[in-house]
C-alpha positions as CSV (number, residue, x, y, z in Angstrom):
1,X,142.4,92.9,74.0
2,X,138.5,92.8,74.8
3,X,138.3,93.7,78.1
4,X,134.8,94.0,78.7
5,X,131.5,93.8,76.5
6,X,128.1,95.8,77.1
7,X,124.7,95.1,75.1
8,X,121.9,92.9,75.0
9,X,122.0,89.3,76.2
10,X,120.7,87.6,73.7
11,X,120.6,83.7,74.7
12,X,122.0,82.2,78.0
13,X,122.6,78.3,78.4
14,X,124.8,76.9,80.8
15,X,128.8,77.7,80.4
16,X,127.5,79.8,77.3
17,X,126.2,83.6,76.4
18,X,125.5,85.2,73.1
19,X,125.8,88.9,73.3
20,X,124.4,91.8,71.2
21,X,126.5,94.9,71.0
22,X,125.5,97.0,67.9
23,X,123.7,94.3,65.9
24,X,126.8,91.9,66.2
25,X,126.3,88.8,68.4
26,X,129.1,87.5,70.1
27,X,129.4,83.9,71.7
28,X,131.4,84.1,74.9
29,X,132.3,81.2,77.6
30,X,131.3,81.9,80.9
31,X,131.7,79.5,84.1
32,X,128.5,78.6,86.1
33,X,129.4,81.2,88.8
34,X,129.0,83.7,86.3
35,X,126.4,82.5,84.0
36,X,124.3,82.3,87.4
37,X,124.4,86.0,87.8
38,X,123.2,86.9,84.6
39,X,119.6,89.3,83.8
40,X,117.3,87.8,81.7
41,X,117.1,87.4,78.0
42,X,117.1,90.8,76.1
43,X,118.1,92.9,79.1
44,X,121.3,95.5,78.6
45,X,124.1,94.5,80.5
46,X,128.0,94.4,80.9
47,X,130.3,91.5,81.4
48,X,133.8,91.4,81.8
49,X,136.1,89.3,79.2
50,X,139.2,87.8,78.9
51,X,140.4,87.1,75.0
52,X,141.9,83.6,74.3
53,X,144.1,83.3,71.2
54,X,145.3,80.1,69.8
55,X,146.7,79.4,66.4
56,X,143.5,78.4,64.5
57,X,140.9,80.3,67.1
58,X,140.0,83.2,69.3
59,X,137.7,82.5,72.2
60,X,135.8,84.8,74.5
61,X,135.7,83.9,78.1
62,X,133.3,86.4,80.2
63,X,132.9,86.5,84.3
64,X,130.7,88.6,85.7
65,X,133.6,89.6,88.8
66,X,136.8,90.9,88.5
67,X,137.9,88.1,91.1
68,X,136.5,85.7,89.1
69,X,138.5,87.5,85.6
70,X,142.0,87.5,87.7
71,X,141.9,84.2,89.0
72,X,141.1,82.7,86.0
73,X,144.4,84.5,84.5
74,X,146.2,83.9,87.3
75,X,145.3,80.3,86.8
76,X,146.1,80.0,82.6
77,X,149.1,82.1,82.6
78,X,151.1,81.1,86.5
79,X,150.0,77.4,86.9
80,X,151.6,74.9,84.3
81,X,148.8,72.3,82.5
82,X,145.9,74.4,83.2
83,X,144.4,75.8,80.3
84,X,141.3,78.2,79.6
85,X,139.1,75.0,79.6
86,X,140.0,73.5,83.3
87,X,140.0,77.2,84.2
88,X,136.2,77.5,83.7
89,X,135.8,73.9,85.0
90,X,137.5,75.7,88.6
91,X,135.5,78.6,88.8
92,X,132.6,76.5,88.0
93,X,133.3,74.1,90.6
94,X,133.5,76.4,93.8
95,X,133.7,80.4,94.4
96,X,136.7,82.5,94.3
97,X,136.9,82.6,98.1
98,X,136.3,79.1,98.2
99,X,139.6,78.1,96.1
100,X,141.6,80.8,97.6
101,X,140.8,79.1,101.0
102,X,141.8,75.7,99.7
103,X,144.5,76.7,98.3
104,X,145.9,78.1,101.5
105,X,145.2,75.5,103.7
106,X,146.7,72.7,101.3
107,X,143.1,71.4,100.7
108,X,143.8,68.8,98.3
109,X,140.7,66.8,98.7
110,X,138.3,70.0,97.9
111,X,140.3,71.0,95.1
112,X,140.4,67.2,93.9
113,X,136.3,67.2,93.7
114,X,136.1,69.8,90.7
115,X,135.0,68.1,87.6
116,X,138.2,67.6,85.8
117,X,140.5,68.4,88.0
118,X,142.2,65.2,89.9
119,X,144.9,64.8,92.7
120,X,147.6,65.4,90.8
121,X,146.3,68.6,89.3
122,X,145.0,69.9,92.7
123,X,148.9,69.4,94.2
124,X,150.5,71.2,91.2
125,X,148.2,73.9,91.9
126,X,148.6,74.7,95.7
127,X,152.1,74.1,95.0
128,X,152.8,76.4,91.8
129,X,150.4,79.1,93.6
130,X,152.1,78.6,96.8
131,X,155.9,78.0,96.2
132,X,156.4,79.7,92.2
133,X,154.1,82.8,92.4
134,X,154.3,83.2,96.0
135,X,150.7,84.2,95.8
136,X,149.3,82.4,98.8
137,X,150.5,84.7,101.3
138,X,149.3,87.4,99.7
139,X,145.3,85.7,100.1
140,X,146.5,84.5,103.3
141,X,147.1,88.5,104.2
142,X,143.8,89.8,102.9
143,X,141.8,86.8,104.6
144,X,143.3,88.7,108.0
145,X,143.1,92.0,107.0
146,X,139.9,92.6,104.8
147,X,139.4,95.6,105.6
148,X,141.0,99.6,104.9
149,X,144.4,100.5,102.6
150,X,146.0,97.2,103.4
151,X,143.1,95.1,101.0
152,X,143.7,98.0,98.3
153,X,147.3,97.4,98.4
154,X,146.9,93.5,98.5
155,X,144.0,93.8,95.7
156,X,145.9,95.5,93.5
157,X,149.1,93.4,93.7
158,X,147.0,90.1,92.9
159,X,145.7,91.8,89.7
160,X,149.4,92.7,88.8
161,X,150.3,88.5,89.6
162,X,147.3,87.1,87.6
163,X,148.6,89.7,84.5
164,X,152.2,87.8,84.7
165,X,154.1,90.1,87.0
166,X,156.4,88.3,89.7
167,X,154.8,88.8,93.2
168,X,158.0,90.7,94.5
169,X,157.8,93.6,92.0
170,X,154.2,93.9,92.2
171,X,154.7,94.5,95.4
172,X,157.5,96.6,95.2
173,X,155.7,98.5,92.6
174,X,152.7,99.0,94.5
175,X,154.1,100.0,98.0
176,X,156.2,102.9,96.2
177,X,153.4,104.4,94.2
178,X,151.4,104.4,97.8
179,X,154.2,105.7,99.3
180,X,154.7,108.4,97.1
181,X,150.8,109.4,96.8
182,X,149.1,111.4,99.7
183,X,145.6,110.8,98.3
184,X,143.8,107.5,99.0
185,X,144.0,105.6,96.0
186,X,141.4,102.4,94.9
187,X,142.8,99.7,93.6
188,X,142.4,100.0,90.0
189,X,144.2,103.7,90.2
190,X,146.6,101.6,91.7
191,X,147.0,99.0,89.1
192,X,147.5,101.3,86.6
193,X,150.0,103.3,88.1
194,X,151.8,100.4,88.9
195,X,151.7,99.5,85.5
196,X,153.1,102.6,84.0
197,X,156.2,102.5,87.2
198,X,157.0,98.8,85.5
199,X,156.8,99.3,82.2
């Protein structure tokens, strides 16, 4: 797995980014969200990726957040019908905090306004993310409590969801290794101590 990519942006157009790392250029799908963000041509940076593997391709997808990386996941792997392509089209249509608000109010009619994405679409998502991954009321928990070990705990368990894991064990998971660790841990120390406790 690619997980991240640093060099030289060579070309940015919308939804696309060719990347130099060591003399190799490598083309990598970004939504507008991210592609918005981006330095100008022939400046060093780093981007965070997400590699796509079907039978006759491999695609880079690149998002200049972590948010943005784990809801895209979240969205590929946990909601049925939406693939890597509608998952751009999402983040492309409204922020992070935007979707994870809709979603928790049942806002069909926002969802339904991304390019792509339709009624129907926008109903099996509040309802998959809502009923099947039980990750609602986990954003519904960090909109009310954004702040101190709480947000860590609920960071990290979303990360573990968008990577597959059922939202019971993440949580599970997560609340022992806090439990068992007197240091004050971030949430990607978390994540990969969780990991290692599930695997």
């Amino acid at each position: 797995m690619i997980t991240y990519l640093s060099g030289v942006l060579s070309e940015i157009i919308p939804g696309r980014l060719i990347i130099d790392v060591g003399g190799v250029g490598y083309e990598v799908l970004v939504p507008l969200s991210t592609s918005d963000k981006m330095p100008n041509e022939g400046e060093k940076f780093q981007i965070l990726t997400h590699l796509h593997i079907r039978e006759q391709e491999q695609t880079l997808f690149g998002f200049a957040t972590n948010d943005e990386r784990d809801l895209f996941r979240l969205l590929i792997n946990r909601v049925s019908g939406i693939g890597p392509k509608l998952g751009l089209a999402i983040l492309s249509g409204m922020s992070v905090d935007e979707f994870k608000n809709s979603v928790i109010g049942g806002d069909i009619p926002s969802l339904s306004k991304i390019n792509g994405l339709g009624k129907k679409t926008a109903e099996r998502i509040i309802l998959e993310l809502k009923d099947k991954v039980g990750v609602t009321e986990t954003w519904n928990a960090v909109r009310e409590d954004s702040k101190g070990a709480e947000s860590v705990i609920h960071d990290a368990v979303l990360a573990l969801i968008s990577l597959g894991y059922k939202q019971t064990e993440a949580l599970k998971a997560v609340n022992e290794i806090k439990k068992s660790n007197s240091t004050n841990m971030d949430s990607d120390e978390l994540i990969r101590s969780a990991l290692r406790a599930m695997k």
